[in-house]
KETI-994911 format. One record per residue (C-alpha): residue number from 1; x, y, z. Coordinates in nm, 2 decimals, padded with zeros to 4 digits, always signed. Layout:
N
PT   k     c1     c2     c3
PT NUM      X      Y      Z
...
! end
This chain:
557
PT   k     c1     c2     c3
PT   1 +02.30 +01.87 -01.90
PT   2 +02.00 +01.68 -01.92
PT   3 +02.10 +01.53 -02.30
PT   4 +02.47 +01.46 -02.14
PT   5 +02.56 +01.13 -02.25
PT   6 +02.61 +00.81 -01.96
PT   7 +03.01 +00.77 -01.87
PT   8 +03.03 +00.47 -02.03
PT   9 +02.89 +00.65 -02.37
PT  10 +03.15 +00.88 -02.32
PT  11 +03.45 +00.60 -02.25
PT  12 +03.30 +00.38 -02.55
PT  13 +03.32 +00.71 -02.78
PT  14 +03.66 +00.84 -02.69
PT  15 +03.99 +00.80 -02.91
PT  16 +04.23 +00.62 -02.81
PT  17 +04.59 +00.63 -02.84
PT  18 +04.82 +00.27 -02.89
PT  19 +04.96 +00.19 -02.52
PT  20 +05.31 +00.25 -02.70
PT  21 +05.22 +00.65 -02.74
PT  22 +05.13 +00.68 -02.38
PT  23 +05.47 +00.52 -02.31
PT  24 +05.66 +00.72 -02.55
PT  25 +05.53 +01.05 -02.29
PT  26 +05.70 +00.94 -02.01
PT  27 +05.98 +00.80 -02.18
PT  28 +05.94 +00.44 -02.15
PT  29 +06.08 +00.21 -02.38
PT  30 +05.87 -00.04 -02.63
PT  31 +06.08 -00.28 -02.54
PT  32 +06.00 -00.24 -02.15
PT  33 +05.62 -00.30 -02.24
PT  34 +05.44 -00.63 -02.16
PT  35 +05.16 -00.56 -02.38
PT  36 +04.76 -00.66 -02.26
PT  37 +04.65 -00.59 -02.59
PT  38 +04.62 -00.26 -02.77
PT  39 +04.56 -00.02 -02.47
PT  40 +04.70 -00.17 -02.11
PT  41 +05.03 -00.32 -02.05
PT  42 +05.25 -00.42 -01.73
PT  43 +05.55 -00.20 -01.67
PT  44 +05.90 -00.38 -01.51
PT  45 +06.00 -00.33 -01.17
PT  46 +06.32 -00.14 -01.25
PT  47 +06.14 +00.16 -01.39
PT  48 +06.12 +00.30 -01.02
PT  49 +06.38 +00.47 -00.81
PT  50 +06.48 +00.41 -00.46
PT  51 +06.42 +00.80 -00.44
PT  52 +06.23 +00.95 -00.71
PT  53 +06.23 +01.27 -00.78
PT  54 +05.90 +01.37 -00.87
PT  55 +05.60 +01.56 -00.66
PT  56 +05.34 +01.37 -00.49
PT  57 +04.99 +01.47 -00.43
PT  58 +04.77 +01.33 -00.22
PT  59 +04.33 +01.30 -00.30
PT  60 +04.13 +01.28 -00.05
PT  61 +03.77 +01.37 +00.04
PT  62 +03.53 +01.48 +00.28
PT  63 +03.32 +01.18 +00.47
PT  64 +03.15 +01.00 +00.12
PT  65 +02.75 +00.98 +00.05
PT  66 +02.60 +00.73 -00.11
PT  67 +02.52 +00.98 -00.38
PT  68 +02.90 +01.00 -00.46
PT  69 +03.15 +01.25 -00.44
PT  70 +03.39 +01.20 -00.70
PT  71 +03.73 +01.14 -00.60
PT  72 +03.85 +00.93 -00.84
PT  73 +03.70 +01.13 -01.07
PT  74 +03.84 +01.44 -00.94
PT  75 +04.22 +01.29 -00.90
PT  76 +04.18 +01.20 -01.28
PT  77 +04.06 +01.56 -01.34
PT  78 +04.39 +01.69 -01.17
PT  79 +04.65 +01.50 -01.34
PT  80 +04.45 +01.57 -01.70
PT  81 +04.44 +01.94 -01.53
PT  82 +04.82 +01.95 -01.45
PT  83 +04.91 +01.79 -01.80
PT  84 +04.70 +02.09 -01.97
PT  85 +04.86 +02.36 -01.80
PT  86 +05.24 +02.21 -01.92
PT  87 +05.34 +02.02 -01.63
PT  88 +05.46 +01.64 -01.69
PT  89 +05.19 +01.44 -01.44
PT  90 +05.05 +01.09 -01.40
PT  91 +04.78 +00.96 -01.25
PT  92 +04.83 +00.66 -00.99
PT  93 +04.55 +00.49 -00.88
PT  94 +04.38 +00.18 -00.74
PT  95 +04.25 -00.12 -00.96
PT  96 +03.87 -00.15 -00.87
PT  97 +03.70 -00.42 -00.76
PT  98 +03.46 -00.67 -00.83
PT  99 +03.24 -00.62 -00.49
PT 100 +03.15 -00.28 -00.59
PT 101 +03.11 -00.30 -00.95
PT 102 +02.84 -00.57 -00.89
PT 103 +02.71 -00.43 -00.59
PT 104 +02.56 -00.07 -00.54
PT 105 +02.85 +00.15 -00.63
PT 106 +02.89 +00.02 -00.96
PT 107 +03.23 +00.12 -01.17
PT 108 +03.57 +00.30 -01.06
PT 109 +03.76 +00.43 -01.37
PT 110 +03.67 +00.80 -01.32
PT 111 +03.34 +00.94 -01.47
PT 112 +03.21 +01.23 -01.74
PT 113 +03.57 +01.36 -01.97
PT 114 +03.73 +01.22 -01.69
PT 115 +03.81 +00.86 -01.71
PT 116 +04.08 +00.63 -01.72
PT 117 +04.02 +00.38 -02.00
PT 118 +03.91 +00.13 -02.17
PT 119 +03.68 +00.13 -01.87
PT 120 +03.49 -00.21 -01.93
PT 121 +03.83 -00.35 -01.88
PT 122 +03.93 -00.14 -01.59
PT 123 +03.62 -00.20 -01.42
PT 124 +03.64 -00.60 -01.51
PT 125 +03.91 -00.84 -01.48
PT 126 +04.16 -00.63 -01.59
PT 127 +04.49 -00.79 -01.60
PT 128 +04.42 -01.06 -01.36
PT 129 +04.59 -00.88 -01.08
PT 130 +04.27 -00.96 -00.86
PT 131 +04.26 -01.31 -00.96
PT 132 +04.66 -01.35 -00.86
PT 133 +04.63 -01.22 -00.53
PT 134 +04.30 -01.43 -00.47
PT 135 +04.46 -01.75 -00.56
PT 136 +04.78 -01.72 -00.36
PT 137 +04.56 -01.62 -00.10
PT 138 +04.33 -01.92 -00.09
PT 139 +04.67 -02.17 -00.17
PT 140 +04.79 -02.08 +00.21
PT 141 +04.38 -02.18 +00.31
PT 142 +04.44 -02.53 +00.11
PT 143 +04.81 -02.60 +00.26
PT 144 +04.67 -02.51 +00.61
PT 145 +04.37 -02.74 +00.57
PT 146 +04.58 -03.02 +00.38
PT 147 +04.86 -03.00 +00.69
PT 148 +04.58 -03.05 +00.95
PT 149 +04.51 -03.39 +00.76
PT 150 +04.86 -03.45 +00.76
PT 151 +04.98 -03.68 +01.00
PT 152 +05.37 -03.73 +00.88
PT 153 +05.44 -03.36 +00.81
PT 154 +05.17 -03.20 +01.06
PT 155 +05.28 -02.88 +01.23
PT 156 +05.04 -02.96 +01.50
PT 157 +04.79 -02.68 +01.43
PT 158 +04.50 -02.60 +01.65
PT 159 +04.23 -02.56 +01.42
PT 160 +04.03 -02.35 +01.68
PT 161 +04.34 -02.07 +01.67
PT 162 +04.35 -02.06 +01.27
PT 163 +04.33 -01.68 +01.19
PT 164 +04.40 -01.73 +00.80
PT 165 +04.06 -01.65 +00.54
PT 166 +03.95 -01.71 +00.19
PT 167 +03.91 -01.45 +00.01
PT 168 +03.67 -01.40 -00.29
PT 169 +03.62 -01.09 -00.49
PT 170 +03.26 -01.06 -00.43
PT 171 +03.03 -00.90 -00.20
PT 172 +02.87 -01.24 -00.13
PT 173 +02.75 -01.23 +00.32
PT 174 +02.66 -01.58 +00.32
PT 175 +03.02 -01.70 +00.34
PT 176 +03.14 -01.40 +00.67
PT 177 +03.13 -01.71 +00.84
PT 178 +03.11 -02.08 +00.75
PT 179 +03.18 -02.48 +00.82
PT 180 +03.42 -02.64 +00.66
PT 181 +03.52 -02.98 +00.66
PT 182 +03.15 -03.15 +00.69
PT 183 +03.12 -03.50 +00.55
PT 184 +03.36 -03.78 +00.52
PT 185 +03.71 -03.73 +00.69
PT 186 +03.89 -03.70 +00.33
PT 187 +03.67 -03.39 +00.32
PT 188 +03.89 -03.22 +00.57
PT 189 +03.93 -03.10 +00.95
PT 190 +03.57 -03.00 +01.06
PT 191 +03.63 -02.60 +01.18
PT 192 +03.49 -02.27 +01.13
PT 193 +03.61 -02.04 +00.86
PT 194 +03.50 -01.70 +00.70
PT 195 +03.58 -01.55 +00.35
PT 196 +03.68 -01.20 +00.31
PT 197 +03.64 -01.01 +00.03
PT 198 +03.96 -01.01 -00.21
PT 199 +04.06 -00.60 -00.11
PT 200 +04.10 -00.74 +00.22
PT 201 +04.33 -01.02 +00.16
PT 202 +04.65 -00.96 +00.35
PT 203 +04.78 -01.09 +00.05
PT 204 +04.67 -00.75 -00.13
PT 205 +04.80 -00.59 +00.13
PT 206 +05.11 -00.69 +00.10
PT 207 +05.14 -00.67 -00.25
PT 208 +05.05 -00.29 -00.22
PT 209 +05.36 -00.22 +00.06
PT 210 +05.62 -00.45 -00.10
PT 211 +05.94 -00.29 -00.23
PT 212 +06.03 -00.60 -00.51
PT 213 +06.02 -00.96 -00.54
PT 214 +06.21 -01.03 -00.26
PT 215 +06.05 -00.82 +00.00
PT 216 +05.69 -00.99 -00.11
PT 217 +05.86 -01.31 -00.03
PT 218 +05.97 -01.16 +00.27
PT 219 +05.64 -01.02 +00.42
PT 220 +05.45 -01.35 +00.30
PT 221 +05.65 -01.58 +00.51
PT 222 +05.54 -01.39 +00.81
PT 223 +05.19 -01.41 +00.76
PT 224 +05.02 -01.51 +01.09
PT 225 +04.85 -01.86 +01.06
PT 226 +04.69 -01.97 +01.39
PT 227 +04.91 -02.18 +01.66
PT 228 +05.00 -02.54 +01.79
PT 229 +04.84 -02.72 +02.00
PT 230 +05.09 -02.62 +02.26
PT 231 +05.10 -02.26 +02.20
PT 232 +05.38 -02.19 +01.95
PT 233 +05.33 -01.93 +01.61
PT 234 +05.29 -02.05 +01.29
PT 235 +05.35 -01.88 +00.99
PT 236 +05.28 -01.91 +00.62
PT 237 +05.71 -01.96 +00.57
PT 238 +05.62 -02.27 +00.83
PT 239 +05.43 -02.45 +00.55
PT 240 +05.68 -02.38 +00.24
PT 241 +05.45 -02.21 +00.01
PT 242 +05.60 -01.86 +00.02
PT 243 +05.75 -01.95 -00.31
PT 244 +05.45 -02.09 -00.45
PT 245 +05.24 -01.79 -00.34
PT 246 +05.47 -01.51 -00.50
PT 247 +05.53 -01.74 -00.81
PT 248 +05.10 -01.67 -00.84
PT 249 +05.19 -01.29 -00.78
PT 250 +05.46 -01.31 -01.05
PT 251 +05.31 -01.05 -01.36
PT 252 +05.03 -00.88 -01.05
PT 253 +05.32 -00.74 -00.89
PT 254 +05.42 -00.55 -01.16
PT 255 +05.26 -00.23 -01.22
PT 256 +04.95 -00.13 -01.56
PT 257 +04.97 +00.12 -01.81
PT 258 +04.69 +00.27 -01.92
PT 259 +04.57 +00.61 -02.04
PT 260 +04.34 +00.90 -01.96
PT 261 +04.05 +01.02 -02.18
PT 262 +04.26 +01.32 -02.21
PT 263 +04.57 +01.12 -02.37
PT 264 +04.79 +01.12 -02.02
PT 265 +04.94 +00.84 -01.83
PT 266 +04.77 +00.64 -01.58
PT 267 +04.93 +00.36 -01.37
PT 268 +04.65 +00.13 -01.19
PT 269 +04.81 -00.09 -00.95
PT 270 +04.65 -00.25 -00.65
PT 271 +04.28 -00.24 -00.48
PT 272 +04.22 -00.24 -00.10
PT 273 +03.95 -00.05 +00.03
PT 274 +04.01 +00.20 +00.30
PT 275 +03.71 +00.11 +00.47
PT 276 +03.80 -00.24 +00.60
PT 277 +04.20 -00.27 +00.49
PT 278 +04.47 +00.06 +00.42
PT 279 +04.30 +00.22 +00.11
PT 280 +04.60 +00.26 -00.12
PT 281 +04.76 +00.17 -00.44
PT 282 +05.11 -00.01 -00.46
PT 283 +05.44 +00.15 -00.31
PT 284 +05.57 +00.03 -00.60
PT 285 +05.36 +00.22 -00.85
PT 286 +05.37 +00.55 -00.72
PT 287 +05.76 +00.52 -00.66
PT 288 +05.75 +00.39 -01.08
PT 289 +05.55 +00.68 -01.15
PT 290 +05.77 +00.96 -00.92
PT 291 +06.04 +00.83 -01.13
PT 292 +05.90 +00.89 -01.47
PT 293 +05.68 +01.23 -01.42
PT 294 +05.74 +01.50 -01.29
PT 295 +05.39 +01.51 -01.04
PT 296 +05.21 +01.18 -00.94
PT 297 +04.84 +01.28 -00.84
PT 298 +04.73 +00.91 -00.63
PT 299 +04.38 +00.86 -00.41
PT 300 +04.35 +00.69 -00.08
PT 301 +03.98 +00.56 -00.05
PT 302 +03.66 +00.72 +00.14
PT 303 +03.70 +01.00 +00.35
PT 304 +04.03 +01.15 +00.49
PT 305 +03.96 +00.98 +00.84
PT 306 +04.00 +00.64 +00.64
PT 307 +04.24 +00.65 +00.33
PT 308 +04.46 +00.95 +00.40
PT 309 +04.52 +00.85 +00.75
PT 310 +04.61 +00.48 +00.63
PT 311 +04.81 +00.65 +00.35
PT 312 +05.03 +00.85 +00.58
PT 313 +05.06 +00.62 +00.85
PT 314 +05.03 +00.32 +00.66
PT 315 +05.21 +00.33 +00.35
PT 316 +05.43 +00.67 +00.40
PT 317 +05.61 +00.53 +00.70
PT 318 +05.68 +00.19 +00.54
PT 319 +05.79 +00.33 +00.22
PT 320 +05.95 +00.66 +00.28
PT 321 +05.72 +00.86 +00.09
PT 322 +05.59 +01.19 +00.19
PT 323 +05.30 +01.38 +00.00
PT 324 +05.41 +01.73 -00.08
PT 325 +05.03 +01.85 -00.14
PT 326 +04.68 +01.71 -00.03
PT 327 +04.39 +01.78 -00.20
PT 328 +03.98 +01.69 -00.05
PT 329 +03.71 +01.67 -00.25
PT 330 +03.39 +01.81 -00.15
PT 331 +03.04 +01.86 -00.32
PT 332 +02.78 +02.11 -00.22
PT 333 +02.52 +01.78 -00.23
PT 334 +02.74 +01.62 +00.03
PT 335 +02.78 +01.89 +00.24
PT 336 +02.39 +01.92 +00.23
PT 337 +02.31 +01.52 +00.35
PT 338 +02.58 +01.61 +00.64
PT 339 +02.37 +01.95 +00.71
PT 340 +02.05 +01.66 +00.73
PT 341 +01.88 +01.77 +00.41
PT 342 +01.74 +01.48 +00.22
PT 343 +01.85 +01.45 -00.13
PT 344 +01.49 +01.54 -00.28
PT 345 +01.64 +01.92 -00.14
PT 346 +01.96 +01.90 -00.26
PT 347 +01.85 +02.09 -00.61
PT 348 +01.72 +02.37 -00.40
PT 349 +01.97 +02.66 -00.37
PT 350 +02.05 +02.69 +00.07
PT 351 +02.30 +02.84 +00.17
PT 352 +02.26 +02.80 +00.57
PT 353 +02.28 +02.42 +00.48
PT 354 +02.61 +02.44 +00.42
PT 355 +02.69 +02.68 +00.66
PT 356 +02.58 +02.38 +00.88
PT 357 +02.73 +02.08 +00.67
PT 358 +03.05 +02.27 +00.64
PT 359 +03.10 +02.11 +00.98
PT 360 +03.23 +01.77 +00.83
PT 361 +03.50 +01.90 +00.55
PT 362 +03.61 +02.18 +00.83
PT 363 +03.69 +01.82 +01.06
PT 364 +03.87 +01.64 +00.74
PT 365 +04.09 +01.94 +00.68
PT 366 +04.17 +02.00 +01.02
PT 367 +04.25 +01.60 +01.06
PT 368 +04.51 +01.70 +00.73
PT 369 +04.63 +02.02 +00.91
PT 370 +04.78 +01.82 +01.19
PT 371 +04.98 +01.58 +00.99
PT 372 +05.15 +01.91 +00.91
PT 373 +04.98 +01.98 +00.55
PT 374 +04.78 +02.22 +00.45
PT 375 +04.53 +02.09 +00.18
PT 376 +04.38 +02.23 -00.08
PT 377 +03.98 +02.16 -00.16
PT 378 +03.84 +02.08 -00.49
PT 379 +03.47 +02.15 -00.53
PT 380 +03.32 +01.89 -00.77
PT 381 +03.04 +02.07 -00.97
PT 382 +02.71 +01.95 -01.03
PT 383 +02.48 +02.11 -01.23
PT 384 +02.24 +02.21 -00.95
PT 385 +02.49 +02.43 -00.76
PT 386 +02.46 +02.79 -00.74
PT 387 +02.75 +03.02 -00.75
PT 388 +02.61 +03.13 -00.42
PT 389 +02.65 +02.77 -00.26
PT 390 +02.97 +02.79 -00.43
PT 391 +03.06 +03.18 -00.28
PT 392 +02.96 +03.06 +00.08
PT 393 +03.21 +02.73 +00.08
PT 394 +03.47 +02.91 -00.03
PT 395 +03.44 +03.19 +00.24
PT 396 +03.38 +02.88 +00.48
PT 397 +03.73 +02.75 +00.39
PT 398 +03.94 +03.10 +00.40
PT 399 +03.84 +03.09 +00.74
PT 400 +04.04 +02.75 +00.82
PT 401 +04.34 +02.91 +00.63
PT 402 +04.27 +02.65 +00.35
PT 403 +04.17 +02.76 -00.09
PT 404 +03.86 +02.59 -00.23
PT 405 +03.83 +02.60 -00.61
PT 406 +03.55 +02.45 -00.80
PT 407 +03.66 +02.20 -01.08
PT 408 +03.43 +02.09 -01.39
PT 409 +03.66 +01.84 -01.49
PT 410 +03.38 +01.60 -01.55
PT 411 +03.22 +01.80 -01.83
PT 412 +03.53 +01.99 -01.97
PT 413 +03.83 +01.74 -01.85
PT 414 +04.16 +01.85 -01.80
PT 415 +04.07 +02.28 -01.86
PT 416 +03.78 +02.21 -01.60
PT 417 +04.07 +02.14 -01.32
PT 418 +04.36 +02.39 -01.48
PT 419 +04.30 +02.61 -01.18
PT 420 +04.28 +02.36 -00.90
PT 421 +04.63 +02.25 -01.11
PT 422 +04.77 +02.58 -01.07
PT 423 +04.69 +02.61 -00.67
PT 424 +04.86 +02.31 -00.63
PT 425 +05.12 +02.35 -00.78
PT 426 +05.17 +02.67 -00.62
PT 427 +05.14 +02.48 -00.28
PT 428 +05.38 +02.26 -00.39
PT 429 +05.64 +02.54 -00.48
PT 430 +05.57 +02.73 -00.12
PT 431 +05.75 +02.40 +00.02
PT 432 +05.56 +02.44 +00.34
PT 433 +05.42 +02.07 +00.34
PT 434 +05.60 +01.92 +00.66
PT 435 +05.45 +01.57 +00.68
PT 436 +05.47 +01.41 +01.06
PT 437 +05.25 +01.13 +01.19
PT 438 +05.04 +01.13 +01.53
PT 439 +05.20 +00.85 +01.66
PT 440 +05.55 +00.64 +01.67
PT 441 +05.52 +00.26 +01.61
PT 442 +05.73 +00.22 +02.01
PT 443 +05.37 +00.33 +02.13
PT 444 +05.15 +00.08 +02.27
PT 445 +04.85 -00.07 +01.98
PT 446 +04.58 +00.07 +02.26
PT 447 +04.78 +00.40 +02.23
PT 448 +04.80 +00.42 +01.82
PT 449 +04.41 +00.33 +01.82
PT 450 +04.33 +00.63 +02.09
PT 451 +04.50 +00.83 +01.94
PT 452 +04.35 +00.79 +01.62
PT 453 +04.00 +00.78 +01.74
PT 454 +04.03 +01.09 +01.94
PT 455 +04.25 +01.34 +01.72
PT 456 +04.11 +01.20 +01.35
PT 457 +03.76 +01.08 +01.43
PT 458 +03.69 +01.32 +01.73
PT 459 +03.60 +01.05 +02.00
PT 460 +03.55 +01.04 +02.36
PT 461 +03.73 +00.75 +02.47
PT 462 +03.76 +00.36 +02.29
PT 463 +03.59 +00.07 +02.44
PT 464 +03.77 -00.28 +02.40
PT 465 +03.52 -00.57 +02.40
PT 466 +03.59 -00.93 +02.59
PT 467 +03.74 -01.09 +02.29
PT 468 +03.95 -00.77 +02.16
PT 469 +04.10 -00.79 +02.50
PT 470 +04.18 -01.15 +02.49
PT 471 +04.31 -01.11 +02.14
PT 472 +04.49 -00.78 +02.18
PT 473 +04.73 -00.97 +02.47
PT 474 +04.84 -01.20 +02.21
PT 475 +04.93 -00.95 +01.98
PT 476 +05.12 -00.81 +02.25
PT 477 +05.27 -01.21 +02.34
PT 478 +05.39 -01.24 +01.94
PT 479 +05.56 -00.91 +01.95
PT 480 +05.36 -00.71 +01.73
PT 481 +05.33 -00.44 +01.93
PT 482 +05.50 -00.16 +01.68
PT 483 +05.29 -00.26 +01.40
PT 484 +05.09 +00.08 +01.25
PT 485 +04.70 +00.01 +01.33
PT 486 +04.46 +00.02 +01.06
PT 487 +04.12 +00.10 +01.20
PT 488 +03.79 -00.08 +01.01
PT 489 +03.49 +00.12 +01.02
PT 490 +03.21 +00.26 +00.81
PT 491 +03.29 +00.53 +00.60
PT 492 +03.00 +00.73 +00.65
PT 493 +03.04 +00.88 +00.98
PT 494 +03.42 +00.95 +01.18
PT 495 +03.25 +00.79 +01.41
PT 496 +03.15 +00.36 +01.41
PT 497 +02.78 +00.45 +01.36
PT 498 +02.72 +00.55 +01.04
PT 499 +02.38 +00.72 +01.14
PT 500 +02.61 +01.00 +01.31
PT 501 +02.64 +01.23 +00.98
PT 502 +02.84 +01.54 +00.97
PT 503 +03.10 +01.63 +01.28
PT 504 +02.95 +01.40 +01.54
PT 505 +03.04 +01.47 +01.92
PT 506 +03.05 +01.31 +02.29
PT 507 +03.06 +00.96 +02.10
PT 508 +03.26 +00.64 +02.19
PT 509 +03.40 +00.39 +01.97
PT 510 +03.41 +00.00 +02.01
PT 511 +03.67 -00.24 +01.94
PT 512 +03.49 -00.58 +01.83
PT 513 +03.76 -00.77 +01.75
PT 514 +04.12 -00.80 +01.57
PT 515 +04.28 -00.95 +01.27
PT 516 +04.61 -00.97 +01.20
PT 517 +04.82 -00.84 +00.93
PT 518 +05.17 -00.95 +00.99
PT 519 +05.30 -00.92 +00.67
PT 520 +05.24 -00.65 +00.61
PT 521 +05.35 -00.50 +00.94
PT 522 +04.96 -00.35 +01.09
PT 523 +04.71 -00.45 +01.28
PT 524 +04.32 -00.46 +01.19
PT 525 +04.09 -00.34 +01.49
PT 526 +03.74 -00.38 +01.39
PT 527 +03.47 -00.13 +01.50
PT 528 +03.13 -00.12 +01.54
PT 529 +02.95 -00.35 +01.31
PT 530 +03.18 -00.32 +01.02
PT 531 +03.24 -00.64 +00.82
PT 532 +03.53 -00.74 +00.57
PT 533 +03.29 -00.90 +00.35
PT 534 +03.06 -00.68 +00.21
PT 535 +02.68 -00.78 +00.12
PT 536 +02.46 -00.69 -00.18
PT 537 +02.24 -00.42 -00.17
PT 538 +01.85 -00.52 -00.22
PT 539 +01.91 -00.43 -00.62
PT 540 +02.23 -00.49 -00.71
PT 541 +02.44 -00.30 -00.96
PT 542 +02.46 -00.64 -01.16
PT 543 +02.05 -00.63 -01.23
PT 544 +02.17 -00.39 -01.47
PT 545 +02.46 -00.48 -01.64
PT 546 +02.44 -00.68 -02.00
PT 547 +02.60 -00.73 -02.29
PT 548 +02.47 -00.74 -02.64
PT 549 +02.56 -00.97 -02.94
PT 550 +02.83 -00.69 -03.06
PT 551 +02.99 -00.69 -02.73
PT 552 +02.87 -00.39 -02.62
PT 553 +02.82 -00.34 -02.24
PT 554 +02.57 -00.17 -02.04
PT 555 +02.52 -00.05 -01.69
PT 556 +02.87 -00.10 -01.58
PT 557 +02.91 +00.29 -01.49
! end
């Protein structure tokens, strides 16, 4: 291991095939193709079905390290893993962003033999999806701005009650929370503003629940703005630029092609983080690819108490769909940093520490086990494991009724994960996945966040502060009570203190504020000290990216 070559030595060294061969597999037409050069292309909305037909398994994970855990890696693995043991399976997955690349988690395309490609690409601009949703974003900012200044058209906006942010996709603090408006009075209305990062956007949001054209529309016209002066609701379809907006999201909402390092299908559609917004790719793309293969293996970000929850009671009650298997990644180093070890002792062979850090996967499958699924757990190998480490997980696991197999998709691809393939697809064909949610949008917002912080994170009781109160009785006022909740916390801890590592106990959580998400139908609590616009780590990953004069990139991965 210690002369394996970087990720993106492997990605830059890997064959591959036309974007017209990985179409021709699950029997897409040349002629449906919009092509983004040699290797990505869009796919047309009419390729997915109402009801598709095909299997749909859910990857999740264990709460993540900043050491990494591999789920994207691992859900790659899988689909390259069901495709070599004969089954007909595409990957569906989340477009990465900017923030991260740049910032300290670098890349999101998959690592070792496992890879979705061409990764610079991927990892970059893309297709411009990113840009699309950021611009029709930050049109709505302009028209709000522009109508405050107008005095013949003006919908009599408070500024002080404007809820609408930039967004920009960058992990830049600086501009959480700014001033607008300073100068002359053609500058603009004098108010505060924020930015978010772009994965936040409600925009992106929406994009990622909407059935078609007309339901993006739809869902962008009832974007919350801010109120009058006298206390009515104002919403984006107030200011006539829903048609503008979605004519910006005109090629983003349509699905990308691309390919595995293994030769399979890949669709990459959509980027919100799980963290800070619902963690999942487009309805639209995993309905596209349940209609043209025969298993669709898709990620929801972070830990199961983020990005599955999101996923099923986010995106699975809007869209209809229901997983039919769940699989969580765990590594033996992460189990280790949740038993406390530092990671200068995660090379040393200890059994008892995961005895003790088995605490916070046993939480993450129980959490799975009440939304009526049993999952399955895929160990990500590292060369430092022992077979002993290994031995004691699995024995850890029987015990909760659930199968842990070890995967070394990352140095073998698709025949490293052809037995994690098999045990899913066996779960699948037992037909005993019976998918329910914890709560029913007729329960009260204070009842959907309880209930979530209690039976998924494992908390005491939720404490509101002064301004979630005050802004929790006007989501009450506008009628948005029955929208799904989706909870903004750090990922490193169920709790909202990310110190609290492994299963933490006899902890409360705090409401700080709430944004609204009325397009897309959920609500945004925000907990603890959680932010939706990231900040740069002291080094940032973009210290060590370049480019040489042969285009060439480095440090990307």
């Amino acid at each position: 291991m210690s002369n394996f070559p970087s990720d993106i030595e492997i990605a830059q060294n890997a064959t591959m095939s036309h974007i017209k061969e990985i179409a021709k597999k699950i029997n897409i037409e040349e002629d449906d193709l919009e092509y983004y050069g040699k290797y990505k292309a869009k796919l047309p909305l009419h390729l997915q079905q109402e009801n598709p037909k095909g299997k749909l398994i859910l990857v999740s994970a264990m709460s993540p390290t900043k050491y990494g855990e591999g789920k994207t890696t691992m859900s790659i693995g899988l689909t390259d893993g069901l495709n070599y043991i004969g089954k007909k399976a595409i990957a569906v997955l989340r477009e990465p962003s900017l923030g991260p690349v740049f910032g300290l988690k670098g890349g999101a395309a998959g690592g070792g033999y496992v890879q979705v490609l061409p990764m610079e690409d991927i990892n970059l601009h893309f297709t411009g999806d990113f840009s699309a949703i950021e611009k029709a974003n930050n049109l709505l900012s302009a028209v709000i701005d522009n109508n405050l200044q107008n005095t013949k058209y003006s919908l009599n906006l408070d500024p002080k009650s404007i809820a609408w942010k930039r967004v920009m996709d960058m992990n830049d603090r600086s501009l959480r929370q700014i001033i607008i408006g300073v100068g002359a009075k053609a500058n603009g209305t004098m108010r505060e503003d924020g930015f978010n990062i772009t994965p936040a956007s409600e925009v992106m949001a929406i994009l990622c629940l909407a059935k078609d054209l007309e339901d993006l529309k739809f869902r962008l016209g009832n974007i919350f703005v801010g109120k009058t002066l006298d206390g009515k609701a104002i919403f984006a379809r107030d200011l006539n630029v829903v048609g503008a907006m979605a004519t910006l999201l005109k090629d983003a909402i349509k699905p990308n092609l691309v390919q595995t390092i293994d030769g399979n299908p890949a669709i990459l559609h959509g980027g919100p983080f799980a963290s800070i917004a619902q963690g999942t790719n487009t309805a639209i793309a995993t309905k596209m690819g349940l209609s043209l293969g025969d298993y669709v293996v898709t990620e929801a970000g972070f830990g199961a108490d983020l990005g599955a929850e999101k996923f099923l009671h986010i995106k699975c009650e809007q869209s209809g769909l229901k997983p039919d298997a769940v699989v969580l990644v765990a590594t033996i180093r992460a189990i280790k940093h949740h038993a406390g070890l530092a990671a200068e002792d995660f090379k040393t062979e200890n059994v008892s520490a995961i005895e003790k850090g088995f605490c916070n996967l046993e939480k993450h499958i129980e959490n799975i086990q009440k939304f009526g699924i049993n999952p399955v757990v895929c160990v990500n190998a590292f060369p430092d494991d022992t077979q002993a480490e290994y031995n004691k997980l699995i024995e850890l696991c029987a015990t909760k009724g659930v199968t842990a197999i070890v995967s070394t998709a990352f140095v073998h691809g698709g025949k490293g994960s052809a037995e994690v393939a098999e045990k899913v697809v066996e779960e699948i064909n037992k037909g005993n996945a019976n998918y329910k949610p914890l709560y029913q949008p007729s329960d009260s917002i204070e009842h959907k966040i309880n209930t979530v912080a209690k039976e998924i994170y494992g908390a005491n009781s939720v404490e509101f502060s002064p301004k979630s109160k005050s802004q929790l009785k006007m989501i009450n006022d506008l009628g948005f009570s029955h929208f799904s909740v989706c909870m903004a916390k750090t990922p490193a801890s169920f709790s909202d203190n990310e110190k609290l590592i492994g299963r933490p106990t006899n902890f409360d959580i705090t409401v700080r504020e709430f944004e609204i998400a009325s397009g897309a139908g959920f609500i945004v609590p925000l907990l603890g000290e959680v932010m939706r616009m990231p900040g740069l780590p002291a080094i940032p990953n973009a210290e060590r990216i370049d480019i040489d004069n042969n285009g060439v990139i480095t440090g990307l991965s």
